[in-house]
C-alpha positions in Angstrom: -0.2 149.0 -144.2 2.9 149.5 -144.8 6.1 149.0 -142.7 9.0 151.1 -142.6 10.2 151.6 -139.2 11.8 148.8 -136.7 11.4 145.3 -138.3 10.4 143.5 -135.1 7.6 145.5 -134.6 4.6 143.8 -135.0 2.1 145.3 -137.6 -1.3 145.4 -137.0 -4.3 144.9 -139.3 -6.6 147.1 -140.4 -10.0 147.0 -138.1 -12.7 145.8 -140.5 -15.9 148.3 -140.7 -13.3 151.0 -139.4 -13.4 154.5 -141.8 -9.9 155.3 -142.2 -9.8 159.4 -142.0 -7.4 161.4 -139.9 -5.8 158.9 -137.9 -2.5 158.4 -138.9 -1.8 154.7 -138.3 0.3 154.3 -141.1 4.1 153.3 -140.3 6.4 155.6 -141.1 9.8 157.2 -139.5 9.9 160.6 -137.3 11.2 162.9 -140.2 13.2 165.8 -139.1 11.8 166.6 -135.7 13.3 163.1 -135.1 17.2 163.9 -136.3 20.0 161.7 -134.8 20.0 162.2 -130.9 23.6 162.3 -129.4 22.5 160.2 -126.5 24.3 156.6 -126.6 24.3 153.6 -123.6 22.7 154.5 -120.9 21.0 157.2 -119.9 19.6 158.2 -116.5 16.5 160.7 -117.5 17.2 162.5 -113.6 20.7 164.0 -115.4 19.2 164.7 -118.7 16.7 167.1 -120.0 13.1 165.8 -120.7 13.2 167.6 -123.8 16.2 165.1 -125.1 14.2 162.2 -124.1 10.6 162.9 -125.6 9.0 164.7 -127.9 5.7 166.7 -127.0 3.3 168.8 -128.4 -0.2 169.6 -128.4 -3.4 168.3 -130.6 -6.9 169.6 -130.8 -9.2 167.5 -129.6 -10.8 166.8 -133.1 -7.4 164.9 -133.8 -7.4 161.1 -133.5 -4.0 161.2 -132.4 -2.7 157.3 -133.4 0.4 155.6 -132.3 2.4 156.7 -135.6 1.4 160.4 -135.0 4.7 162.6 -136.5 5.7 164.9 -133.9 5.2 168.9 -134.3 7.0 171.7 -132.6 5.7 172.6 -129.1 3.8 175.8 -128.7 1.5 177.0 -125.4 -2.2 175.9 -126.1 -4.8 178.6 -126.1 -8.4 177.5 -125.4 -11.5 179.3 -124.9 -14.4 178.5 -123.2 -17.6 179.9 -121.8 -19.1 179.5 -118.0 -20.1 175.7 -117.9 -18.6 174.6 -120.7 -15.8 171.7 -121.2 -13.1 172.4 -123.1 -10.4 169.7 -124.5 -6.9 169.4 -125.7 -4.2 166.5 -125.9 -0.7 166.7 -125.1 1.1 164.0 -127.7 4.0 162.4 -126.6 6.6 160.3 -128.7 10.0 158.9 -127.1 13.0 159.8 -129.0 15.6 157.0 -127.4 14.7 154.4 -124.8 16.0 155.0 -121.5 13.9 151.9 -119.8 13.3 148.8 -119.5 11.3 145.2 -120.5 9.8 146.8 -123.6 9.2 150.2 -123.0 11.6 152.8 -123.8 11.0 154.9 -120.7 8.5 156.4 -118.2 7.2 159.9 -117.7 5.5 161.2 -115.3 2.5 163.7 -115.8 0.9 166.5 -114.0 -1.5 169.5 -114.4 -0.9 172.9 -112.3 -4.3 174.6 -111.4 -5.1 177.6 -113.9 -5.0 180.5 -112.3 -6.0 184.2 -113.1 -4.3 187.6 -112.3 -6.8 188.7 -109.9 -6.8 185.8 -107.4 -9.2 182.8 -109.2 -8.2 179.4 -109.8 -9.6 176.4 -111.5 -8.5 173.6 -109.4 -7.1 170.0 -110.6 -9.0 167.0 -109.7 -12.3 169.2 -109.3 -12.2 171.5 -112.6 -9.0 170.2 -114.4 -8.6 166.5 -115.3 -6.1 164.3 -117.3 -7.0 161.0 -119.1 -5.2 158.7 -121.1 -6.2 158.0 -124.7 -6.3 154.7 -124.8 -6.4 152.6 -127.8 -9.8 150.4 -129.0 -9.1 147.6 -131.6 -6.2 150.0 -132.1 -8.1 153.2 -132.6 -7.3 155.7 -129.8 -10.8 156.0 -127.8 -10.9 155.4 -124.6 -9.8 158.2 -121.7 -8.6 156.1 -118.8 -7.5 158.7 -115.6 -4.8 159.6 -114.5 -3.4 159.1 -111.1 -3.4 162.9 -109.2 -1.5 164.4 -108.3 0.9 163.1 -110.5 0.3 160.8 -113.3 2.4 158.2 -114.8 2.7 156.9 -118.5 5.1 154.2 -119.9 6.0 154.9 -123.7 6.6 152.0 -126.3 9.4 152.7 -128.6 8.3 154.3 -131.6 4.3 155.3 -130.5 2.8 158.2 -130.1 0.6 158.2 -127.3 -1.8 161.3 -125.8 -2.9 162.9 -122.7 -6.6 164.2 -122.5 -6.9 167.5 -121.0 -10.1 168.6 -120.4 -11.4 171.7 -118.3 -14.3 172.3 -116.7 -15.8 175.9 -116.1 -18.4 176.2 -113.4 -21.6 178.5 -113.8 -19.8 180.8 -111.0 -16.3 181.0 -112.7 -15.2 184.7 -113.0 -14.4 185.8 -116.3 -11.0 186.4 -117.4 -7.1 185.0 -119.0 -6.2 181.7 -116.6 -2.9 180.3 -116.8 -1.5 177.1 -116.2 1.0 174.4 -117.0 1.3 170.8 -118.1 4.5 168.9 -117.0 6.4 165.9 -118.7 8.9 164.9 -116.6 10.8 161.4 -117.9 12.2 159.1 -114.9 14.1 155.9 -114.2 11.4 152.8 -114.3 12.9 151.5 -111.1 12.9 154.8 -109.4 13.4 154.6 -105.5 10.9 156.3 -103.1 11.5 159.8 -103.0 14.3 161.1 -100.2 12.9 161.9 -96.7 15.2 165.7 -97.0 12.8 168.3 -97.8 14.6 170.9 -99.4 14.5 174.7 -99.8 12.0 174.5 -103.6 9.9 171.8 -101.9 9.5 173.4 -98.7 8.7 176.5 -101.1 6.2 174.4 -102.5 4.2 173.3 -99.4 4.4 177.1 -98.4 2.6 178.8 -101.5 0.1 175.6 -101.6 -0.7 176.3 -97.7 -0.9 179.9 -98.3 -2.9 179.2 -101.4 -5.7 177.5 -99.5 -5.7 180.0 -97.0 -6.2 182.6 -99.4 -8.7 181.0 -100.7 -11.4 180.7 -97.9 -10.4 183.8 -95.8 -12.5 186.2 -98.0 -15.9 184.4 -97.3 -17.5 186.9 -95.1 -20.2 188.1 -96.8 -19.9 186.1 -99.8 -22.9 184.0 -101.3 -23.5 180.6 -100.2 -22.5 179.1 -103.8 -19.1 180.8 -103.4 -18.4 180.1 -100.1 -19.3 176.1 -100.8 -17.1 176.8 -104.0 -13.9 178.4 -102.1 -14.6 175.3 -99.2 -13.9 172.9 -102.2 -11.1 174.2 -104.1 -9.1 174.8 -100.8 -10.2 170.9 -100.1 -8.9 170.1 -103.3 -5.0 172.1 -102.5 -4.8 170.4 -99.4 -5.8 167.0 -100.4 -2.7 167.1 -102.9 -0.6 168.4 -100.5 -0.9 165.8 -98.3 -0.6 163.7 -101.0 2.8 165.0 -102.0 6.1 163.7 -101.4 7.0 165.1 -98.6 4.7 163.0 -96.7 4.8 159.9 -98.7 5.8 157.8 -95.6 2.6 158.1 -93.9 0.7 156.6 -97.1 -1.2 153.9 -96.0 -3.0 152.6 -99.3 -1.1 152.7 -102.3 2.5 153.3 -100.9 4.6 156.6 -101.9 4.2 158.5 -105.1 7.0 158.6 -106.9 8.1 162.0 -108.4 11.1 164.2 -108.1 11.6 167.1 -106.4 11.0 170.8 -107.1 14.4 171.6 -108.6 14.4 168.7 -111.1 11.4 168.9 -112.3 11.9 173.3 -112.5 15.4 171.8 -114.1 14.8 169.0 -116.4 11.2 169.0 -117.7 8.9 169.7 -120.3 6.5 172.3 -119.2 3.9 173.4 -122.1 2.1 176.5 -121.3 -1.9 176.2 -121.3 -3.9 179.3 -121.5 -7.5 179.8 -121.5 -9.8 182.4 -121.8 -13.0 182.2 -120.0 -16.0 184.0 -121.5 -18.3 186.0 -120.0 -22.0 184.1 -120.8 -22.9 181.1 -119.3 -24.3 178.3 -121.2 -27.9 177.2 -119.6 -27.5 174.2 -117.6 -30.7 172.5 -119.5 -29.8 171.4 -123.4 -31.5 173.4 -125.7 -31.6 170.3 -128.2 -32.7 167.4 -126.4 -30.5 164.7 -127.0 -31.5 161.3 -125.7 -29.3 158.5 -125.3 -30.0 154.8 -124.5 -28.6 152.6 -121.7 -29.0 149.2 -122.0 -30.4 148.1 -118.5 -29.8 143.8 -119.8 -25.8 144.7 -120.1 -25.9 146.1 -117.1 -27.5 143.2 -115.2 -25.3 140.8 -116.6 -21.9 142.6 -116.6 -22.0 143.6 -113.4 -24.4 140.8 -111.6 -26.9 142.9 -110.6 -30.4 141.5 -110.3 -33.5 143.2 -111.7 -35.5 145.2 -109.1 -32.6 144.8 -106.2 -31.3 147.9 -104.5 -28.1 147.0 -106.2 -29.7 147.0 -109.5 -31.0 150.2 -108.7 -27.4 152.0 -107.7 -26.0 150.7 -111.0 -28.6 152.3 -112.8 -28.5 155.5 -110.6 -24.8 156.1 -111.5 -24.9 155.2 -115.3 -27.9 158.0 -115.1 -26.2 161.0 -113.0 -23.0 160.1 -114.8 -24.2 160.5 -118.4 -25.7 164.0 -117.2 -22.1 165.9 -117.2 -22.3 165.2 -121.1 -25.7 167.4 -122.2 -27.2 163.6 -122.5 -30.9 162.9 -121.3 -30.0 159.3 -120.6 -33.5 156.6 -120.9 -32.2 152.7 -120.4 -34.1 150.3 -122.3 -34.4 146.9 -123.5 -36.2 145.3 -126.3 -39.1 142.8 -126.8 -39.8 140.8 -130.4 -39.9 142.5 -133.5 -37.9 145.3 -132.2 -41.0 146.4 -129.4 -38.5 148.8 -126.9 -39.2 148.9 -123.1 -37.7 152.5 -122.2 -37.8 154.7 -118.9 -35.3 157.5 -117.5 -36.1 156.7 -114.1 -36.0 153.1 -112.8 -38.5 154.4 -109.8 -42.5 154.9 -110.4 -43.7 158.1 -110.3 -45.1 158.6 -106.6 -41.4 157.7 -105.8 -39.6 160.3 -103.9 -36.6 159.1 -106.7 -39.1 160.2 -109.6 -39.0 163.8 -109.2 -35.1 163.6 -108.1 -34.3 162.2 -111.7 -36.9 164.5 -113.5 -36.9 167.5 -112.2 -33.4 168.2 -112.8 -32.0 170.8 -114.8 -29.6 169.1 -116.7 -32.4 167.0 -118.0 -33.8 168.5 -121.3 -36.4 164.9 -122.2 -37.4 161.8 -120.1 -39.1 158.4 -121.1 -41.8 157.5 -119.9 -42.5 153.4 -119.5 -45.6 152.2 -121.4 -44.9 148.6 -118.9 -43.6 148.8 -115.4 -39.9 148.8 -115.9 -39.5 146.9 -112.8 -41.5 143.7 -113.0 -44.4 143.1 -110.4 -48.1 142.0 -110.1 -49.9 145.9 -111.2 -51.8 145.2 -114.7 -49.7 147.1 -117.2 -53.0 148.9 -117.9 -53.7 150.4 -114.1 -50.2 151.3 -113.6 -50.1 153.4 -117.3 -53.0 155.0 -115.8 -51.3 156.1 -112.4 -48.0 156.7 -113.9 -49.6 159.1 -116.1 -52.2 160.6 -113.8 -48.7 161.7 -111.1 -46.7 162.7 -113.8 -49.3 165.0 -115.6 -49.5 167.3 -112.1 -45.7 167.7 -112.1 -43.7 170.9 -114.0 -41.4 168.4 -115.7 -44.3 167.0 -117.6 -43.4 169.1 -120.6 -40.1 167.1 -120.9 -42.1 163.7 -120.9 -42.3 161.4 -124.2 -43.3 157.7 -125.1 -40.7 155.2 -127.1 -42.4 152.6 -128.1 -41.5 150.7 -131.2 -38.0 151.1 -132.4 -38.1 151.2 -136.4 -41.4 149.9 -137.5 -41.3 147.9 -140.9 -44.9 146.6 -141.7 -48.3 147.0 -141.0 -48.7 145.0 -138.3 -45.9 146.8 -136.2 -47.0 150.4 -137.0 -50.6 149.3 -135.6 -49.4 148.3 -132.7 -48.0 151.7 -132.2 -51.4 153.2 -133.1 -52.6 150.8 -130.4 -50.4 151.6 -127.4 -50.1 155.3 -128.5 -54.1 155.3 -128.7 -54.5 154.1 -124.8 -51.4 156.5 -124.0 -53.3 159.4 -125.2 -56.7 158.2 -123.2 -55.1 159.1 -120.3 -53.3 162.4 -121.8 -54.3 164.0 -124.6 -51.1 166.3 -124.2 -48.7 163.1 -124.2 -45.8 163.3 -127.0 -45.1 159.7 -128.5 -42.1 159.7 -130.3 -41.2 157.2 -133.3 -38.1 156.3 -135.0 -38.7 155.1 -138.6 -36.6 155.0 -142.1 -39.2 153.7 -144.3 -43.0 153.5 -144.8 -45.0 149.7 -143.8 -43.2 147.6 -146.8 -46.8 145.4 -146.7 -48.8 148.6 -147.5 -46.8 151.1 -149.5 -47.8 154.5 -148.8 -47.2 156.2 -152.2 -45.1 154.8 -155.3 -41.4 155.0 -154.5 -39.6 154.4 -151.2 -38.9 157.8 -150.3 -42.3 159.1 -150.9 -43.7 156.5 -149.2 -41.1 157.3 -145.9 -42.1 161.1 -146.0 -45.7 160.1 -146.0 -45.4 158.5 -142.6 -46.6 161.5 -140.8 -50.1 161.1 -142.2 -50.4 157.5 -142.0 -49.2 157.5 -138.1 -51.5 161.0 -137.3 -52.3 161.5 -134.5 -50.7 158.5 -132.7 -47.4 160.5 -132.9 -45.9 163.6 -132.1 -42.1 163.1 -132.5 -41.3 162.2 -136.2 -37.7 160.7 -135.6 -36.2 160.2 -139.0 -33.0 158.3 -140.1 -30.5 160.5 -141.2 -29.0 157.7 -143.3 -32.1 158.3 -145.4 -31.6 161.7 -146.7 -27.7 160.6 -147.8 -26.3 163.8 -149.0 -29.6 165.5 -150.3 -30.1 167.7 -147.4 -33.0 170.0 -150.0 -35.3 166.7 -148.6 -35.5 167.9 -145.6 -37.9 170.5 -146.5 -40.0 167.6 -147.8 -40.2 165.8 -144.4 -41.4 168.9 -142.4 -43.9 170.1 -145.1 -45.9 166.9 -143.8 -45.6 168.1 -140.4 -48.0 169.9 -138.5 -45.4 172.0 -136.0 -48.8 174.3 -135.6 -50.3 171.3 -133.8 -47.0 170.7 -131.9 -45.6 167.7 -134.1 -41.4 167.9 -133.9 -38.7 167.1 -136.2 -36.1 164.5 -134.4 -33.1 162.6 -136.6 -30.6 159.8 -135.4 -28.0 158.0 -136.5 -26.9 154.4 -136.0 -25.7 151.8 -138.4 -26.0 154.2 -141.2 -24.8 156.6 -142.1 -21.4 155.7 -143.1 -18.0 157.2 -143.7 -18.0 160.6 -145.1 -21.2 161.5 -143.3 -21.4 162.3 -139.7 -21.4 159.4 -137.4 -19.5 158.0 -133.9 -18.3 155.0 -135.7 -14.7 153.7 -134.5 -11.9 155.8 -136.6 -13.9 158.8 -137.8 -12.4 161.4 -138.5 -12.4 163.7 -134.9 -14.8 166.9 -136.8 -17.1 164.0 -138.5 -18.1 163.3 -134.9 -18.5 166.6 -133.8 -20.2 167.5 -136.6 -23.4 165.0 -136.0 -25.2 168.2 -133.9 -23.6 170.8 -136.8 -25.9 168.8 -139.4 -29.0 169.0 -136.8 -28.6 172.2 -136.4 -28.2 173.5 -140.2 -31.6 171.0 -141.0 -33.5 172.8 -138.1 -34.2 169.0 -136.4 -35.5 170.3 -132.8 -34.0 167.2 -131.2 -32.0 163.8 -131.1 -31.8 160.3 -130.3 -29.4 157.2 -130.1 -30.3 154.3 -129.8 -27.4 152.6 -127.5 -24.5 153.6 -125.3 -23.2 150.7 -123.8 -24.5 148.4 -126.1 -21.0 145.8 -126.5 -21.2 142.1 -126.6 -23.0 140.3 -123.4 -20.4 139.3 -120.6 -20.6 138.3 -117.0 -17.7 140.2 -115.1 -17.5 143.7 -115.3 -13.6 143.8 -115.9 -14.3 141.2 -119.2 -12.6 142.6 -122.5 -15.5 144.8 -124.7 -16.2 143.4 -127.9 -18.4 145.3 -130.3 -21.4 143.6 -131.6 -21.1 141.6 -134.8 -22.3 142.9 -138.0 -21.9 146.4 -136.3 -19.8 148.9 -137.4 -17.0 149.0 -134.5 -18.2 151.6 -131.8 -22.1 151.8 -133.2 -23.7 151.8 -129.8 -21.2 151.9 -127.8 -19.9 155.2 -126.0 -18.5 154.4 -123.1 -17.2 151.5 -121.5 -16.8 149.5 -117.6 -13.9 151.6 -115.3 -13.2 148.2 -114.6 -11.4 146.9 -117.7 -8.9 149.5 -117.4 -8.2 149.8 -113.1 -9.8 149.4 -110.3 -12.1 152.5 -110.3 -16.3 151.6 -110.6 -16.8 154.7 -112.9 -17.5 154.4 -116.7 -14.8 155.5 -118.8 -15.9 158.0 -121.6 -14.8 157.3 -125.4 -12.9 160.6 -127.3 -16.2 160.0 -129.1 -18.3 161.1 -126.4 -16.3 164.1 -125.7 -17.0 165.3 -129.1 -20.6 164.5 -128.5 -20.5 167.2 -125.5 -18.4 169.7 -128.4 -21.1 169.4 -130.7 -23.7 169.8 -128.4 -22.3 173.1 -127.0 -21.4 174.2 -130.0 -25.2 174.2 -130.8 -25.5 176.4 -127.9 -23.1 178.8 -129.2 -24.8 178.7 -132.4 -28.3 179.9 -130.8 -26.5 181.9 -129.6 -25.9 184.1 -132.4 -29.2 183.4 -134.0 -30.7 184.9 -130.9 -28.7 188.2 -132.1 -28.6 188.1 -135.6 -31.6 185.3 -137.0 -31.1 181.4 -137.8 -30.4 182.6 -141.5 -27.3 184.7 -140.4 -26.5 181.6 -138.3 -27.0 178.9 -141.0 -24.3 181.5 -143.1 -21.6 181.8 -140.4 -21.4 177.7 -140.3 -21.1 177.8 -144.2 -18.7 181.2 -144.0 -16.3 179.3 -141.4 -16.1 176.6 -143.4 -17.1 174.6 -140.4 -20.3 172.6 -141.9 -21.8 173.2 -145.9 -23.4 169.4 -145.8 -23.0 165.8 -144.9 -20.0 165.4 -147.6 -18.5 169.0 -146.6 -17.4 169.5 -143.9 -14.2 170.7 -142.2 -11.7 168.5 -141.6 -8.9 171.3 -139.5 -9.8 172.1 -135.8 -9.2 176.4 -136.6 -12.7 176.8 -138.3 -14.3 175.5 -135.3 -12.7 178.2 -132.9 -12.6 180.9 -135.8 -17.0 180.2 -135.3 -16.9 179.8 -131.5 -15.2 183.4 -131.5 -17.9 185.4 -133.7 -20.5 182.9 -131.7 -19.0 184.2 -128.7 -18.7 188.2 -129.6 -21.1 190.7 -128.6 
C-alpha cells in the first residue's frame, strides 16, 4: 500500500486471504472536504464548533467503512423499514486537527435521541435504538462493540476514519408512520471535569419534557391491549432509566462514577447533530424465517473459552445464551462438534426431549429448523440406540416436529463415509419414516465414481443416497458462476416425495462470489440469501459461527483458524475481548446476514402478488442481483427493490 499521508504513521500490511473490494484502506490525504482549517495551538473543543473539529457523514450499511475512508458532505439519513425489521446505518467520523492528547487527536462524545412520530409514538434508545462501534479485525472494520447509553464516548486517531453503527429495531406492534430523530457528535476536552452541580434553565428543560414524556407515555393505558400496555411500561422504563442517569444526578452514581457530557446549551450550541428519518411500513415481517437458515455453534470453543464443563448447569447457561442470542438474527442456531473423518454431533437444544427446556427452545417462533442429536449430546450411561428411540418417539407427538432434521456427516468423500450415512439415516428412519436427514456434500464417493466426470458424478448424488436423505445440501462453490446447473441438481430431485434443495457456503466460494469472508465487499455479503433466492434453494446452512482458534480465557485475542480464509466460520466474537459485558459481539458481517435474510422476505413478498418470475425480474431490473459475478456493488439498488417490494 501506499503511503502518502503523515510519515510516522505506521503502515499496515495487507491481511493475507483478505478480498480487497470496497474498503478503502489505501493511504491517501482528505482532498477538498479537508481544506486548510484556521485552527492553530490550542484548542478547547467547549468554545469551538464540532463541525470545525470533525468531519461526519453517513454510510450505508453495505459500506466497509476503513480507517482511510474520504469524508463526504453531511446529509439527514432516510431509512425504511417494515414492523420487525432491523434497519442499519453508520455515522463516519474523521478528525480534522487534534485537540487531545497521548495519541489521539481528540474525543467526542456520541448519543442517539429516541425517533419519534407526529402522532405521539416513539422508538426508544437502549430498547429499539442502539449504537456500536465498528471496530477493526486484522484491520478490517467488523466488529460492533456498544456503546455506553446514554451517552457514548469515542477517541479519534489522527488521520482515521472511524464509524458508529446505528441500528433500529421495529417491533411487531410499532405504528406505522415518518419517525424522526437525531444523532449527536459533540467533541470535548480528554481531561474533562465532572459536570457542574448548577442545573440550568435547558437542562432543567430537559428533565421536564423527558418526565413529561414518560408520563405521557403510560397514562393512555386504560383499555389498551396487554402487549401495549407491557410496551408503553417499557419505553417509559427506558426514559426514566436515562434520566436518572443524566448529569444532573451524576453525584449519586455509585458504580461507574459521573458521565461526563456537557450541558443542554452546548451541545444545542456547538455540535453536530445529523438528522435520521425513518419510515416505518405498514406489513409486518412473520416472526418465523421463511428460508430456514441454520447456523452452527461450536459447543468445544465454548467449553474451553469460557471454562465451562460439559453437562454442568454452567455449561448449560453458556449455551442457553449463545442460542436465544443468535435468534434476534433470523438464525436457527444447532451447536456441534465433530468426530473422525468429519462424523458431526449436532443438536439445537442441549436438553432431551421430555425436558421442560425441549419444547422452550423448539417451539419458538423465531425458530424456522432444529437438529436433532443422533448421540446424546450430553454424555451419560443410555445406549445411543434407546435414547434415539425415545428422543424420536417425544419429538414425533410435538407440532414442532415439522421443523426437525438429522446432520450427520459433514461432507462425505468416499464410500465408506456415505455408508455410514445410509447406516445411521437407515435406523433414523426405523423409528420415523417422516424424519428429514439432511447432507452436505460437493462431490460424489471419489472410491466409486458415480458417472464419468466430477460434476456428473456430484449431481448424481441424490440417487446414490435415496432414500437415506431428504435435504440435498449442495456447495455453492460447486456451481462457480454457472448458475443454468442448478436446474441440473433439482431435476434429480424428487420435491414430489418431499426431497429439498439446501446450498452453503464456507471456504469456497471466493472473492467475487458471495461469501462472509473478512474484507468483502458489504453487498457481496448481503447478497449470499439474493443468490438463494434467485436459484429457488428452499433453505441454508453454515457450518460455524464461532469457530476461532482454541483458547482458555474468554477475554484471549481471536485468531482465525489457519489455512482459513480470515472470518470463514467465525461471525461473532466473546463481549469479553472488547469490555466487561458477557454478551457476544456481532460482526458487520452478521448484520448483513439479518439484511439478506429480510430481504428474502420482502422478496416473497412480491412474488406472493405478482409470481416468483416477476420477482426473479425485479432483482435483475434493480440491478441488485443478475449472478454470482454481477451483482451490485452501490447500496441505492437495494432500497430502489425494498420500495417496489414494499408497495401495494
Amino acid at each position: 500500500m501506499d503511503s502518502t499521508e503523515n510519515s510516522q504513521d505506521i503502515v499496515v500490511p495487507p491481511v493475507e486471504g483478505v478480498a480487497g473490494g470496497g474498503t478503502a484502506y489505501g493511504w491517501s490525504d482528505d482532498g477538498g472536504l479537508h481544506g486548510s482549517n484556521p485552527l492553530k495551538g490550542s484548542i478547547d473543543p467547549t468554545e469551538v464548533q464540532t463541525a470545525d473539529l470533525v468531519h461526519v457523514w453517513f454510510m450505508p450499511s453495505t459500506m466497509n467503512v476503513g480507517p482511510q475512508e474520504m469524508p463526504r458532505h453531511l446529509e439527514p439519513i432516510n431509512l425504511l423499514a417494515a414492523r420487525n425489521e432491523r434497519e442499519s446505518v453508520q455515522v463516519a467520523l474523521r478528525p480534522k486537527v487534534s485537540w487531545g492528547g497521548s495519541g489521539v487527536a481528540g474525543v467526542v462524545q456520541v448519543q442517539c435521541s429516541d425517533l419519534c412520530s407526529t402522532s405521539g409514538d416513539r422508538l426508544v434508545v437502549g430498547q429499539s435504538v442502539r449504537l456500536r462501534h465498528v471496530v477493526p479485525i486484522l484491520g478490517v472494520p467488523d466488529a460492533l462493540v456498544p456503546l455506553d447509553l446514554p451517552v457514548g464516548q469515542l477517541n479519534l486517531l489522527p488521520g482515521e476514519t472511524t464509524a458508529v453503527w446505528v441500528s433500529i429495531d421495529v417491533p411487531s406492534m410499532q405504528a406505522p408512520g415518518q419517525y424522526e430523530g437525531e444523532v449527536i457528535i459533540t467533541a470535548v476536552k480528554t481531561d474533562a471535569e465532572s459536570p457542574s452541580q448548577y442545573m440550568g434553565k435547558a437542562e432543567k428543560h430537559q428533565l421536564y419534557s423527558e418526565l413529561r414524556s414518560c408520563l405521557d407515555i403510560v397514562e393512555p393505558i386504560d383499555g389498551k391491549p396487554l402487549e401495549e400496555v407491557v410496551e408503553r411500561v417499557k419505553s417509559a422504563s427506558t426514559s426514566l432509566r436515562r434520566v436518572l442517569l443524566s448529569p444532573s444526578f451524576s453525584e449519586f452514581f455509585s458504580d461507574n462514577g459521573p458521565v461526563d457530557i456537557m450541558d443542554e446549551d452546548a451541545i444545542s450550541n456547538l455540535s453536530v447533530r445529523v438528522k435520521l428519518h425513518l419510515t416505518v411500513w405498514d406489513f409486518i415481517l412473520p416472526v418465523t424465517p421463511s428460508l430456514p437458515a441454520v447456523f452452527g455453534i461450536s459447543d468445544t470453543v465454548i467449553e474451553d473459552r469460557f471454562g465451562v464443563e460439559h453437562g454442568t448447569q454452567e455449561w448449560y447457561e453458556a449455551l442457553d445464551q449463545h442460542f436465544k442470542w443468535l435468534l434476534q438474527f433470523r438464525i436457527s442456531p444447532y451447536f456441534c462438534r465433530w468426530g473422525d473423518s468429519m462424523r458431526v454431533l449436532t443438536y439445537t437444544c442441549p436438553y432431551p426431549a421430555d425436558h421442560p427446556k425441549s419444547d422452550e427452545y423448539f417451539s419458538d417462533p423465531r425458530l424456522a429448523a432444529y437438529a436433532v442429536p443422533y448421540s446424546k449430546a450430553v454424555f451419560g450411561s443410555d445406549a445411543a440406540k434407546d435414547y434415539l428411540q425415545k428422543e424420536i418417539e417425544i419429538l414425533r407427538t410435538k407440532n414442532h416436529w415439522k421443523k426437525a432434521y438429522f446432520y450427520l456427516w459433514d461432507e462425505p468423500l468416499n464410500l465408506e463415509q456415505y455408508d455410514s450415512i445410509r447406516k445411521m439415516a437407515s435406523e433414523i428412519h426405523a423409528y420415523a419414516p417422516d424424519a428429514r436427514v439432511l447432507t452436505t456434500y460437493y462431490c460424489g464417493p471419489s472410491d466409486a465414481p458415480l458417472a464419468p466426470t466430477a460434476f456428473e458424478a456430484f449431481v448424481k448424488v441424490p440417487n446414490f443416497l435415496r432414500p437415506h436423505t431428504q435435504i440435498y445440501c449442495t456447495s455453492e462453490w460447486v456451481l462457480g458462476n454457472r448458475e443454468d446447473l442448478v436446474k441440473d441438481i433439482i431435476g434429480e430431485l424428487q420435491t414430489e416425495s418431499g426431497e429439498e434443495w439446501w446450498t452453503y457456503v464456507c471456504m469456497g466460494p471466493s472473492d467475487p462470489h458471495p461469501n462472509w469472508h473478512l474484507g468483502m465487499r458489504g453487498t457481496q455479503h448481503r447478497a449470499v440469501f439474493w443468490r438463494v433466492w434467485k436459484e429457488g434453494g428452499t433453505g441454508f446452512l453454515y457450518w460455524g459461527a464461532n469457530c476461532y482458534e482454541k483458547a482458555s480465557v474468554p477475554s484471549a485475542e481471536i485468531r482465525f483458524r489457519r489455512g482459513l480464509p480470515p472470518g470463514d466460520g467465525v461471525l461473532f466474537y466473546p463481549g469479553e475481548v472488547f469490555s466487561s459485558s458477557h454478551e457476544p459481539v456481532a460482526s458487520v458481517r452478521l448484520e448483513r446476514i439479518l439484511s439478506g435474510l429480510q430481504d428474502i422476505e420482502y422478496l416473497k413478498l412480491y412474488a406472493s402478488r405478482y409470481g416468483r418470475d416477476e420477482g426473479l425480474a425485479l432483482l435483475e431490473k434493480t440491478g441488485v442481483y443478475l449472478g454470482p459475478e454481477r451483482y451490485t456493488l452501490e447500496h441505492m439498488p437495494v432500497d430502489v427493490m425494498r420500495v417496489l417490494d414494499a408497495e401495494p
